[in-house]
Jmol script that loads the backbone (N, CA, C; Angstrom):
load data "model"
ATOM      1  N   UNK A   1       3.173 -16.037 -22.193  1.00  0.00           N
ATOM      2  CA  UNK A   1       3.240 -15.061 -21.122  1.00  0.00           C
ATOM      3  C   UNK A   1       1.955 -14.245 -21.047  1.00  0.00           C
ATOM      4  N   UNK A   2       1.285 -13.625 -22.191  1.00  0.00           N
ATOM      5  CA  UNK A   2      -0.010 -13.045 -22.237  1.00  0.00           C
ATOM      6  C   UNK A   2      -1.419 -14.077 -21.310  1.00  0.00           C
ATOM      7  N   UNK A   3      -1.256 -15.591 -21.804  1.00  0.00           N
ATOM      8  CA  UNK A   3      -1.764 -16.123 -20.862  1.00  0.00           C
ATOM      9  C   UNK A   3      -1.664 -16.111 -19.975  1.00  0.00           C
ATOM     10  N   UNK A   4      -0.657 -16.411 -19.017  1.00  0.00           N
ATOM     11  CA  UNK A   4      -0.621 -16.329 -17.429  1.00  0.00           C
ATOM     12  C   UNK A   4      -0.912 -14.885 -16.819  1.00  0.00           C
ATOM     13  N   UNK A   5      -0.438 -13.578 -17.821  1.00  0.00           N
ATOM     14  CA  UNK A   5      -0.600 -12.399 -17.317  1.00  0.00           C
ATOM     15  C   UNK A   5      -2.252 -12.288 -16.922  1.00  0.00           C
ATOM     16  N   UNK A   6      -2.850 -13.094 -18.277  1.00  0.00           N
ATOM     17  CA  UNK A   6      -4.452 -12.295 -17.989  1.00  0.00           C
ATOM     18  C   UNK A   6      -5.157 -13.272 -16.933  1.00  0.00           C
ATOM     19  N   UNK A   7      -4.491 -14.444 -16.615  1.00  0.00           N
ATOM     20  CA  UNK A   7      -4.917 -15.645 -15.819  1.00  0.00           C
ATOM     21  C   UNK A   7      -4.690 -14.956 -14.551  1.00  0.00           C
ATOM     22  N   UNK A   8      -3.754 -13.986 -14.754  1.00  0.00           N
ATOM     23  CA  UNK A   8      -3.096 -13.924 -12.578  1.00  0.00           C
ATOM     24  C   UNK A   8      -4.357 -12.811 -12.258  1.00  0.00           C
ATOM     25  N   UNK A   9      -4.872 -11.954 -13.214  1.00  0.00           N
ATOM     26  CA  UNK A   9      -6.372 -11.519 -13.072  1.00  0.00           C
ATOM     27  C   UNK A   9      -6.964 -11.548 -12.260  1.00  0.00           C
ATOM     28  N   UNK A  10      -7.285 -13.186 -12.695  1.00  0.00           N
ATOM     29  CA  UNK A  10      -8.452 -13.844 -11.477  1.00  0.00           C
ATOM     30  C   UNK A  10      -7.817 -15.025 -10.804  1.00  0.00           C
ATOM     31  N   UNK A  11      -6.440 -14.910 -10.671  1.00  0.00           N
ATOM     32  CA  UNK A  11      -6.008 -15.793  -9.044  1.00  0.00           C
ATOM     33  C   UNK A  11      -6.579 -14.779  -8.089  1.00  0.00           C
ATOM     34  N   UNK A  12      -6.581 -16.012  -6.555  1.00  0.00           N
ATOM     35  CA  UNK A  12      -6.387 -15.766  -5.649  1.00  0.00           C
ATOM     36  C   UNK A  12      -5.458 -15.119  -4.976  1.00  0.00           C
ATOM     37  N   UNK A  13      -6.041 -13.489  -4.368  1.00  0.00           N
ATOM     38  CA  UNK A  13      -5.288 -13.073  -3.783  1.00  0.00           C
ATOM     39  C   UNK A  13      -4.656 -14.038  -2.293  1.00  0.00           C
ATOM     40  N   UNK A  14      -3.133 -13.790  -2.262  1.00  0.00           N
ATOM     41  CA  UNK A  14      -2.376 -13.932  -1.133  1.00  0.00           C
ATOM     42  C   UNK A  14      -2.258 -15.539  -2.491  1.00  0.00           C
ATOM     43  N   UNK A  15      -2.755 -16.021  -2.609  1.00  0.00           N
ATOM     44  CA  UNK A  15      -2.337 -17.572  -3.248  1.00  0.00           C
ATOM     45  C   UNK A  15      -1.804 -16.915  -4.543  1.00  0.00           C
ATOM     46  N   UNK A  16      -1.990 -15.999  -5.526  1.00  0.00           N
ATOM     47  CA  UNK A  16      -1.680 -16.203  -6.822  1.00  0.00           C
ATOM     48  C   UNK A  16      -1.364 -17.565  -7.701  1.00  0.00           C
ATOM     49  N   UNK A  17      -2.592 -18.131  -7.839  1.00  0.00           N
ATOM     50  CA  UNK A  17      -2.198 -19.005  -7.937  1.00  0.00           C
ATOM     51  C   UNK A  17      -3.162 -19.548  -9.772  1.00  0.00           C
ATOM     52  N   UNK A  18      -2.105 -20.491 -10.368  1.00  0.00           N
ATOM     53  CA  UNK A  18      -3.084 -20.551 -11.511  1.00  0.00           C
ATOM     54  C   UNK A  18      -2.768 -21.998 -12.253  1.00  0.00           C
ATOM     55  N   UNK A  19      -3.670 -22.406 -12.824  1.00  0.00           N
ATOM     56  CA  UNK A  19      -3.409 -23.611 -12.937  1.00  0.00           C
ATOM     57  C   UNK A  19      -2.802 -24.374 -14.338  1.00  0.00           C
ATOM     58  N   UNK A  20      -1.990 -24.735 -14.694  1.00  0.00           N
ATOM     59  CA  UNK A  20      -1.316 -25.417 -16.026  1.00  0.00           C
ATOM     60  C   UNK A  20      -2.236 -26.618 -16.419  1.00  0.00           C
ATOM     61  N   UNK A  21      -3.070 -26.785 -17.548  1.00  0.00           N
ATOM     62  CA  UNK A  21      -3.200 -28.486 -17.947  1.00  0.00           C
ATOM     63  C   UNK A  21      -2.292 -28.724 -18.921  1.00  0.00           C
ATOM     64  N   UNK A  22      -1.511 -29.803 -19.469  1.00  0.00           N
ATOM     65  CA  UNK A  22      -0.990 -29.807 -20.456  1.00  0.00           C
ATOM     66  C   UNK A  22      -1.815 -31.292 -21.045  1.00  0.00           C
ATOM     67  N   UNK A  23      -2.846 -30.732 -22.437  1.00  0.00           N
ATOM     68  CA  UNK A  23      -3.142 -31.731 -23.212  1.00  0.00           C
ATOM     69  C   UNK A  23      -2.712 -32.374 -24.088  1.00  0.00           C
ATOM     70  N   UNK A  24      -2.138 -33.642 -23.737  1.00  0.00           N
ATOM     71  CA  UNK A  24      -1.308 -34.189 -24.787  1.00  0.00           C
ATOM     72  C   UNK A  24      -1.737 -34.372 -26.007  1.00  0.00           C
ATOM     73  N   UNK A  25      -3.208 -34.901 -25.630  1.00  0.00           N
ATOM     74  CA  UNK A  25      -3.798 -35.606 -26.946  1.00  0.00           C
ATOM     75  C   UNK A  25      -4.244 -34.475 -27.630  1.00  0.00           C
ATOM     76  N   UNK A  26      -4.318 -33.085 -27.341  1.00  0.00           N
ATOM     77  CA  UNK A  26      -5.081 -32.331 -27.791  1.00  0.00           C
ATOM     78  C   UNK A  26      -3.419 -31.098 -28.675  1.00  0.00           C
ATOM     79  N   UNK A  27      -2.229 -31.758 -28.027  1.00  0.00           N
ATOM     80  CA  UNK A  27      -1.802 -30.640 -28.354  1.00  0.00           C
ATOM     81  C   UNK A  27      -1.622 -29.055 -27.931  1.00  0.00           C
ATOM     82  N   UNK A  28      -2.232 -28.819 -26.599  1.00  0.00           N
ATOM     83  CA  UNK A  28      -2.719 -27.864 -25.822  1.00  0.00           C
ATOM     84  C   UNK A  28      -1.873 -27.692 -24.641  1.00  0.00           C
ATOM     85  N   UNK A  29      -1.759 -26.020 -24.209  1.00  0.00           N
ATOM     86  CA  UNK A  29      -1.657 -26.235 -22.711  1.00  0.00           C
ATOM     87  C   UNK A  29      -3.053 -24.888 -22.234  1.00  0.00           C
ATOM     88  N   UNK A  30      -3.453 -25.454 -21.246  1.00  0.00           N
ATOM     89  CA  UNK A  30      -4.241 -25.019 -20.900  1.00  0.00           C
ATOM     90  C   UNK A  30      -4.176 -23.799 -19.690  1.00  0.00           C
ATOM     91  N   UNK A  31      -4.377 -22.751 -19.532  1.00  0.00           N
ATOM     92  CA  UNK A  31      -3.959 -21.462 -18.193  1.00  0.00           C
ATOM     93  C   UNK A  31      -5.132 -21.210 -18.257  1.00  0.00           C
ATOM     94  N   UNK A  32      -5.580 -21.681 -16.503  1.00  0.00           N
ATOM     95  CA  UNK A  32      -6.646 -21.418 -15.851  1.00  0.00           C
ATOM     96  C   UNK A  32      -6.637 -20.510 -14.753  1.00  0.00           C
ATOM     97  N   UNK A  33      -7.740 -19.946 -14.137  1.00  0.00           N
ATOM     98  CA  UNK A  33      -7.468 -19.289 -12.839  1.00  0.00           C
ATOM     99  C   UNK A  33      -8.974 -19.038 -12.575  1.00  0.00           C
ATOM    100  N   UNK A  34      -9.193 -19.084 -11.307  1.00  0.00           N
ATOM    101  CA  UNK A  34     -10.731 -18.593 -10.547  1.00  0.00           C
ATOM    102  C   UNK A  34     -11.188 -18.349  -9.045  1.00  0.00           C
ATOM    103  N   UNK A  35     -11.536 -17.043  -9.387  1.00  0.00           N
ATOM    104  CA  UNK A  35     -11.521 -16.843  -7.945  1.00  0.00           C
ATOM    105  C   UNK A  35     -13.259 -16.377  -7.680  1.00  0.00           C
ATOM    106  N   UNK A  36     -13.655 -16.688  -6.439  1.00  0.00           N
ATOM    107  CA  UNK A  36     -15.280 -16.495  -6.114  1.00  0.00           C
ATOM    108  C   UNK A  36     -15.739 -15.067  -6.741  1.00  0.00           C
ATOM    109  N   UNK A  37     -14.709 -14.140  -6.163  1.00  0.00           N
ATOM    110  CA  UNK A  37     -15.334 -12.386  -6.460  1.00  0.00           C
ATOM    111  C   UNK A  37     -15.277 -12.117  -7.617  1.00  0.00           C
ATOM    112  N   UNK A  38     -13.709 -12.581  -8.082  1.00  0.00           N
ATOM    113  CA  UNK A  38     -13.141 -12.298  -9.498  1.00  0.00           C
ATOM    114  C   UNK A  38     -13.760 -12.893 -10.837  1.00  0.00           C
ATOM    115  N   UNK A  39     -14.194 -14.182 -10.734  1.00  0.00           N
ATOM    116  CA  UNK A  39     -14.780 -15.041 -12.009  1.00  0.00           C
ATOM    117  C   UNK A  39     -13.530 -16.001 -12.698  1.00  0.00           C
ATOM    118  N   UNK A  40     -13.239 -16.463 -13.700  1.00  0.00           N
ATOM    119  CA  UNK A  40     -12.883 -16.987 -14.037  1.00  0.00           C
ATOM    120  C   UNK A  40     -12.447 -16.574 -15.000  1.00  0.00           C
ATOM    121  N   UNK A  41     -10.731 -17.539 -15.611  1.00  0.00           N
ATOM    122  CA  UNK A  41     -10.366 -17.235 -17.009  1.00  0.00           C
ATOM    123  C   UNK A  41      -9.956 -18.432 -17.163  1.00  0.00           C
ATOM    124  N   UNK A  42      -9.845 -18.880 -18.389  1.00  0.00           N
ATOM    125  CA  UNK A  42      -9.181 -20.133 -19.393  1.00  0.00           C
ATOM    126  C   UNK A  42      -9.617 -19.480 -20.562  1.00  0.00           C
ATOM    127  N   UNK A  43      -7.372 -20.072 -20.697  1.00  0.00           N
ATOM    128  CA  UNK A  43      -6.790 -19.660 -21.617  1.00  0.00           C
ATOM    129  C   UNK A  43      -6.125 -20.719 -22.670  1.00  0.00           C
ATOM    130  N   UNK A  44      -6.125 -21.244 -23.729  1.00  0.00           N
ATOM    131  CA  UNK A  44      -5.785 -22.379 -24.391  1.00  0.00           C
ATOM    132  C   UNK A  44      -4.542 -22.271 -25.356  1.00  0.00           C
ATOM    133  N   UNK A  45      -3.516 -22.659 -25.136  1.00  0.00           N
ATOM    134  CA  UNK A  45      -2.493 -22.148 -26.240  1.00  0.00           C
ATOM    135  C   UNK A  45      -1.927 -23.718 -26.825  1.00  0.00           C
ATOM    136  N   UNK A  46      -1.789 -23.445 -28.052  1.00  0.00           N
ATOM    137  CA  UNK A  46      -0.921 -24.974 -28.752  1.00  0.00           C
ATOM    138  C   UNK A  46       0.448 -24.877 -28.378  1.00  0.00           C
ATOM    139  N   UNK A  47       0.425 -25.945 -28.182  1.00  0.00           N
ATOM    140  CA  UNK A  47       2.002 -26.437 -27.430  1.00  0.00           C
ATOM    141  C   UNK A  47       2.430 -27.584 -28.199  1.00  0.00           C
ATOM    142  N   UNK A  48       3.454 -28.353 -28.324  1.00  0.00           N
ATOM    143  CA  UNK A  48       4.421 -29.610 -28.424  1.00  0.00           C
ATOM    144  C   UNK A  48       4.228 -30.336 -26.879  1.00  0.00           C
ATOM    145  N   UNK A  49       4.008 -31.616 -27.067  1.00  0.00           N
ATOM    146  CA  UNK A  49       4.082 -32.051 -25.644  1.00  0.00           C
ATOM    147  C   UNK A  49       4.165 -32.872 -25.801  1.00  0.00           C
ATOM    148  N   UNK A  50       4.919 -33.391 -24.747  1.00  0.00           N
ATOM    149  CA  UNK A  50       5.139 -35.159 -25.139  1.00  0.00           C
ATOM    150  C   UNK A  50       4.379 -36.068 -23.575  1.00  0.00           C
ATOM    151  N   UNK A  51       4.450 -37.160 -23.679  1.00  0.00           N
ATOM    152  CA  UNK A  51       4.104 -37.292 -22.177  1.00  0.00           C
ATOM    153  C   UNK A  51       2.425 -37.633 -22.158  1.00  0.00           C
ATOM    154  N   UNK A  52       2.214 -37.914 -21.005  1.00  0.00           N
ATOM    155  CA  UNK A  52       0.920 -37.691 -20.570  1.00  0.00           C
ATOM    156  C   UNK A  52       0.135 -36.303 -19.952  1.00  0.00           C
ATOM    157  N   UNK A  53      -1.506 -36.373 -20.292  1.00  0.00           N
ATOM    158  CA  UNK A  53      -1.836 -35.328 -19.201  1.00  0.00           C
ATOM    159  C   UNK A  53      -1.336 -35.424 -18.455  1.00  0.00           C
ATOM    160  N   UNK A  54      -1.441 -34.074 -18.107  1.00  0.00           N
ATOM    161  CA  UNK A  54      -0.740 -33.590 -16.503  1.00  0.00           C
ATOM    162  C   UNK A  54      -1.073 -31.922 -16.227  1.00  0.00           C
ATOM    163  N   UNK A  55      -1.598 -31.949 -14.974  1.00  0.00           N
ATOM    164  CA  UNK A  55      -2.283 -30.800 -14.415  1.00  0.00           C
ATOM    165  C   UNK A  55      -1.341 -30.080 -13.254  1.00  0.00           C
ATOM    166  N   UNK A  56      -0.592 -28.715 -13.645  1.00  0.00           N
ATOM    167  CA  UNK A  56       0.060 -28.444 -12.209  1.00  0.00           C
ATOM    168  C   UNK A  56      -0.666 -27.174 -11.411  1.00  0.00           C
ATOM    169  N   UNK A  57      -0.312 -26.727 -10.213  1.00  0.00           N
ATOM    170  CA  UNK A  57      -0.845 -25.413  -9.683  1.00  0.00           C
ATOM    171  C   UNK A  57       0.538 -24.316  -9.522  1.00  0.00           C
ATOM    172  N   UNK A  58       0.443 -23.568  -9.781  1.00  0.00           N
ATOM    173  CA  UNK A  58       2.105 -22.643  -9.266  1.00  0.00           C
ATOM    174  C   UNK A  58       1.253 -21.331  -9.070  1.00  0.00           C
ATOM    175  N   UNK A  59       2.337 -20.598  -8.530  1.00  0.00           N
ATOM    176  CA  UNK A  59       1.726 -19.412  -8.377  1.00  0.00           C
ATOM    177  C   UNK A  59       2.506 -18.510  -9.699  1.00  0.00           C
ATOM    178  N   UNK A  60       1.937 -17.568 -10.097  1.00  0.00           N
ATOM    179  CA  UNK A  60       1.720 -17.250 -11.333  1.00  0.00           C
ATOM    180  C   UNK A  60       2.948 -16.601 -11.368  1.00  0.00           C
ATOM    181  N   UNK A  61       3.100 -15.411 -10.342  1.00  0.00           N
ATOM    182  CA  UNK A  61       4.429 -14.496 -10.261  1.00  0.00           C
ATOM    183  C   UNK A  61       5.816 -14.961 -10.161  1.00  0.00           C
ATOM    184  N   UNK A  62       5.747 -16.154  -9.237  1.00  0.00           N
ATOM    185  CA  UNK A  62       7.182 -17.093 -10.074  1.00  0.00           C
ATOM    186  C   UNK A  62       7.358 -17.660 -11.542  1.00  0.00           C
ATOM    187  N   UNK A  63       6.444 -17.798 -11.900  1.00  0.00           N
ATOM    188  CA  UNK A  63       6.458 -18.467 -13.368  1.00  0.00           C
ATOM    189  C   UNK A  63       7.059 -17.144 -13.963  1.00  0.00           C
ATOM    190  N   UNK A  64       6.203 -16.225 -14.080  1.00  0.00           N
ATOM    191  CA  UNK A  64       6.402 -14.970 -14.997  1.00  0.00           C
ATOM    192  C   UNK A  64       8.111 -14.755 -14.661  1.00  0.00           C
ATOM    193  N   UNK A  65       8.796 -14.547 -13.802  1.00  0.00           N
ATOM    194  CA  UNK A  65       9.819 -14.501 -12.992  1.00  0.00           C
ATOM    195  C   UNK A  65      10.947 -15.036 -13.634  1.00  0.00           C
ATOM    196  N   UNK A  66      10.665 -16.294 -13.947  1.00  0.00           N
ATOM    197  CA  UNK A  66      11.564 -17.121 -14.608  1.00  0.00           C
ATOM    198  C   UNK A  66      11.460 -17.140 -16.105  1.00  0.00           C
ATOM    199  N   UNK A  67      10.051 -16.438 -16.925  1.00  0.00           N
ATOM    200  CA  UNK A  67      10.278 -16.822 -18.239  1.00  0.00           C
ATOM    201  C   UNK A  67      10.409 -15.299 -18.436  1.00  0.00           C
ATOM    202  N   UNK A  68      10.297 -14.387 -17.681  1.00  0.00           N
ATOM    203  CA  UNK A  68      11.306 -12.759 -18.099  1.00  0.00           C
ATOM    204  C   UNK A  68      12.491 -13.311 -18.053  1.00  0.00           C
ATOM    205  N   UNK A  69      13.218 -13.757 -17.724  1.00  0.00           N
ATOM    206  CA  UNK A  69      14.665 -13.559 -17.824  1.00  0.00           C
ATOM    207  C   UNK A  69      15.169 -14.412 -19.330  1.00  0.00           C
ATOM    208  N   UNK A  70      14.502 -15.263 -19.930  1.00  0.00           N
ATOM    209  CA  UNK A  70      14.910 -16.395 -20.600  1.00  0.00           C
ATOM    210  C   UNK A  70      14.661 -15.249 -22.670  1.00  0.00           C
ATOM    211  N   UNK A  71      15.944 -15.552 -22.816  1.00  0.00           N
ATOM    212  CA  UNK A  71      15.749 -14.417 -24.235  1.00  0.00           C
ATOM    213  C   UNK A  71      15.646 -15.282 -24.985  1.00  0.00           C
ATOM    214  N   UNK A  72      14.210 -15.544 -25.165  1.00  0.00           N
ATOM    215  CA  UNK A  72      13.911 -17.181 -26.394  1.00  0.00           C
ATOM    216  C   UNK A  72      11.891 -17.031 -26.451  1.00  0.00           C
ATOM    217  N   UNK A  73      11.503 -17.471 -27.549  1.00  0.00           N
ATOM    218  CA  UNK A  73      10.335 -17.393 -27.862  1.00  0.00           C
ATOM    219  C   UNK A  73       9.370 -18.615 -27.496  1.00  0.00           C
ATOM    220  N   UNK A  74      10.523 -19.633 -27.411  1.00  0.00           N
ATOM    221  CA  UNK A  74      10.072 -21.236 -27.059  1.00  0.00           C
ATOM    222  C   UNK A  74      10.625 -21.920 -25.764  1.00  0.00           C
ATOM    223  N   UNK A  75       9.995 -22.298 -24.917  1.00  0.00           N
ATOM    224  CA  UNK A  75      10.316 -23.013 -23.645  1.00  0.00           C
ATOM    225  C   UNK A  75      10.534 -24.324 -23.486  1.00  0.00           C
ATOM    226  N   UNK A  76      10.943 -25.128 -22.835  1.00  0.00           N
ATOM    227  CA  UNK A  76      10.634 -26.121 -22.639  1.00  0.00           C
ATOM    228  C   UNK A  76      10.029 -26.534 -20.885  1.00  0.00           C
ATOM    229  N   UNK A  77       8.777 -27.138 -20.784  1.00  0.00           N
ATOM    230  CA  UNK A  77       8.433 -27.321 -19.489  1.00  0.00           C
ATOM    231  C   UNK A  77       8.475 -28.614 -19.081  1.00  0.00           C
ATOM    232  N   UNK A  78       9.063 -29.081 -17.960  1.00  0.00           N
ATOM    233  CA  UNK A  78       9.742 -30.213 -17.654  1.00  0.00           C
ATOM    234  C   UNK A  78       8.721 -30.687 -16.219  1.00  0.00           C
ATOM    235  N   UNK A  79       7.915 -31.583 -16.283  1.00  0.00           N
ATOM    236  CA  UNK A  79       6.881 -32.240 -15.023  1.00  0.00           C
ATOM    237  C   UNK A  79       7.089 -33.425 -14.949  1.00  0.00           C
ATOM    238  N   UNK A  80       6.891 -33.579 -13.473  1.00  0.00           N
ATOM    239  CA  UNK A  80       6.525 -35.243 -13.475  1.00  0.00           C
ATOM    240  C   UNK A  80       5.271 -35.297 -12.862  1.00  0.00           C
ATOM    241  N   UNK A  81       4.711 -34.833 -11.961  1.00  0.00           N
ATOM    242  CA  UNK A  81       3.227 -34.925 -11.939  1.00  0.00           C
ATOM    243  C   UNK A  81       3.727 -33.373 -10.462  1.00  0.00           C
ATOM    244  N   UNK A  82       1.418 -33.144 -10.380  1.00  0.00           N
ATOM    245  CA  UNK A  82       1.448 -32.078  -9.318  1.00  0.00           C
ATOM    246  C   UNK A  82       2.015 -31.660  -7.662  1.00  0.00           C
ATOM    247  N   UNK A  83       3.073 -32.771  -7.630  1.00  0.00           N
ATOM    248  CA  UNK A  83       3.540 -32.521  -6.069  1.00  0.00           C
ATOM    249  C   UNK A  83       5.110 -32.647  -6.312  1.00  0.00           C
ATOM    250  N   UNK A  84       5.511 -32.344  -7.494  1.00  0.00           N
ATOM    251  CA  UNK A  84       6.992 -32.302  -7.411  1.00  0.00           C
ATOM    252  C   UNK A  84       7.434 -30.855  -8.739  1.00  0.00           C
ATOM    253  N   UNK A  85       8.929 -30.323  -8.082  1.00  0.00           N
ATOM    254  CA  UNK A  85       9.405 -29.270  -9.035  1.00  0.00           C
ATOM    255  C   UNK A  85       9.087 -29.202 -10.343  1.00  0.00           C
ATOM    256  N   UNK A  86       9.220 -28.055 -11.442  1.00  0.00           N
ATOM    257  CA  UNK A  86       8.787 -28.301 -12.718  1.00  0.00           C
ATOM    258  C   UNK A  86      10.083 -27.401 -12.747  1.00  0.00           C
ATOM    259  N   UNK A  87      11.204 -27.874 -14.256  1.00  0.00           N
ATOM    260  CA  UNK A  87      11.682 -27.392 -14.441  1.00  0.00           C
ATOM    261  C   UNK A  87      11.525 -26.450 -16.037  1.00  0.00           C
ATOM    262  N   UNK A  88      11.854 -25.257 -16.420  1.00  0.00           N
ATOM    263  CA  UNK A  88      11.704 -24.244 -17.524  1.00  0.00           C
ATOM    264  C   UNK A  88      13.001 -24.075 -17.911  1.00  0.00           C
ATOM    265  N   UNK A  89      13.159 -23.988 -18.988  1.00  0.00           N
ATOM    266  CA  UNK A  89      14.330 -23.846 -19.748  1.00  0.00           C
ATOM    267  C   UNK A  89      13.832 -23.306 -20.938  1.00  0.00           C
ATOM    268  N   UNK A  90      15.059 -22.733 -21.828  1.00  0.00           N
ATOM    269  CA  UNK A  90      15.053 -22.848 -23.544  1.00  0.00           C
ATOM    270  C   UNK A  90      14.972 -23.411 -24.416  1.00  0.00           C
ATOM    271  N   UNK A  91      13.885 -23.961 -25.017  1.00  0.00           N
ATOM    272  CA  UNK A  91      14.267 -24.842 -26.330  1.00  0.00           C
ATOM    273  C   UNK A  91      15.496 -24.918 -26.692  1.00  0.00           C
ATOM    274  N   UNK A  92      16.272 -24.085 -27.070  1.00  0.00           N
ATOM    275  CA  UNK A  92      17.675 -23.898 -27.551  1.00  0.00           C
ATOM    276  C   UNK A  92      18.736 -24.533 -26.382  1.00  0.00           C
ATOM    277  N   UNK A  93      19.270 -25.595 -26.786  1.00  0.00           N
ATOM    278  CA  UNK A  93      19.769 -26.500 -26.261  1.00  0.00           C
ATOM    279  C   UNK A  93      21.538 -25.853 -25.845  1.00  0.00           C
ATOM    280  N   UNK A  94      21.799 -24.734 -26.732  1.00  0.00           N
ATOM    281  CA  UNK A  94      22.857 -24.739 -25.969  1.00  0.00           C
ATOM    282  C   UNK A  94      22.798 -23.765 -24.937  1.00  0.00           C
ATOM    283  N   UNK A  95      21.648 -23.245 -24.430  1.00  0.00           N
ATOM    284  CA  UNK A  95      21.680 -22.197 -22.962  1.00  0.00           C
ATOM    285  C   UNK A  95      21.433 -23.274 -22.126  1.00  0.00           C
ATOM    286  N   UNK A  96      22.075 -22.540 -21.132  1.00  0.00           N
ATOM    287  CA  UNK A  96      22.518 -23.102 -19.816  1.00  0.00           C
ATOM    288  C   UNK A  96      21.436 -22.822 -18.960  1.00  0.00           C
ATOM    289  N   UNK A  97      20.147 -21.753 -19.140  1.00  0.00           N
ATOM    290  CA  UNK A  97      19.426 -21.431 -18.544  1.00  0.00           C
ATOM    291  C   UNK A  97      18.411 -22.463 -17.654  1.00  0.00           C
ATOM    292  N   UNK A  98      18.163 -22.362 -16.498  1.00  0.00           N
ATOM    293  CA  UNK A  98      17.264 -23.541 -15.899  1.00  0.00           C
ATOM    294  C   UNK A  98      16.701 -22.473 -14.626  1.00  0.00           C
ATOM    295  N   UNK A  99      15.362 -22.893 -14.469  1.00  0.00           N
ATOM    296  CA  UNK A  99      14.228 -22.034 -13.697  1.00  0.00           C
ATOM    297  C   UNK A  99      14.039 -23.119 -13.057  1.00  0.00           C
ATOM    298  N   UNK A 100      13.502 -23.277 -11.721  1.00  0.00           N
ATOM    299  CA  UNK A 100      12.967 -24.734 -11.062  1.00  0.00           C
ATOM    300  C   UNK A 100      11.707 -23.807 -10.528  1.00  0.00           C
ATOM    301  N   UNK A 101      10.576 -24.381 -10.681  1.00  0.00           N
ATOM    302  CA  UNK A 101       9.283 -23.475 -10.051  1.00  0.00           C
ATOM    303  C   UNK A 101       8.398 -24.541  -8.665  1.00  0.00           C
ATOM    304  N   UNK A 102       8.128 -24.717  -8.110  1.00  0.00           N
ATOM    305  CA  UNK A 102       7.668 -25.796  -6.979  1.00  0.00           C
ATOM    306  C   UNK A 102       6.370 -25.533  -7.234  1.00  0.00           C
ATOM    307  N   UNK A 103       5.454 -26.537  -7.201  1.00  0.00           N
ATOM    308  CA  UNK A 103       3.934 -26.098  -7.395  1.00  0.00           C
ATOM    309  C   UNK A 103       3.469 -25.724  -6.545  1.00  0.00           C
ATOM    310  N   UNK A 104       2.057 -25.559  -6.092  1.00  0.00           N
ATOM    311  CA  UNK A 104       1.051 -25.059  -5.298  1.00  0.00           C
ATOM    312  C   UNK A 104       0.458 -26.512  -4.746  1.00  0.00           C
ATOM    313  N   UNK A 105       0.335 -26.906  -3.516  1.00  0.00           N
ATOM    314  CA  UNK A 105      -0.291 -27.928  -3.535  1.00  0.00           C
ATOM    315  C   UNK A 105      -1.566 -27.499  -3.218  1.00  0.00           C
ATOM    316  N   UNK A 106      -2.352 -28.645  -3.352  1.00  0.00           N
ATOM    317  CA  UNK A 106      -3.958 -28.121  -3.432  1.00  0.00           C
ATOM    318  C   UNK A 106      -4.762 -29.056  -2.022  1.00  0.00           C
TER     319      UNK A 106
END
end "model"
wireframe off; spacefill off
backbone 0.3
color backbone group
């Protein structure tokens, strides 16, 4: 959450928008954001990931939105690539909790 907070920084106003990489091979997810006036941030956090790269866009204030409500330290983020829903949940398998976030297309 500290990532995306300091990422929405330097989104685009009216877009808020910021970008997810998730590095598989690296173990990484990556929170980007850049805007012409503002400059740039990337942010690198270790993650579990299974899967392939995969790069999404969302806007930042829904994300935050959905992982305030979730009372858990670990997420799980659910993609299939950048033009379809991503779903957020709890690691903890017995909440019922489910966030659906739609990306940003680019």
């Amino acid at each position: 959450m500290k990532a995306i907070k300091t990422a929405s920084l330097f989104s685009k106003n009216g877009l808020f928008d910021i970008n997810l990489e998730f590095l598989s091979q690296e173990g990484k997810v990556s929170v980007r954001s850049v805007d012409s006036t503002r400059g740039e941030n990337i942010t690198v956090c270790v993650a579990e990931i299974t899967g392939q790269t995969n790069t999404v866009a969302v806007n930042y204030r829904y994300l935050l939105e959905g992982l305030n409500v979730m009372n858990t330290d670990k997420i799980v983020f659910q993609m299939i690539d950048a033009g379809n829903p991503c779903i957020i949940r709890p690691m903890d398998e017995l909440s019922s909790e489910l966030y659906i976030v739609m990306p940003i297309k680019q």
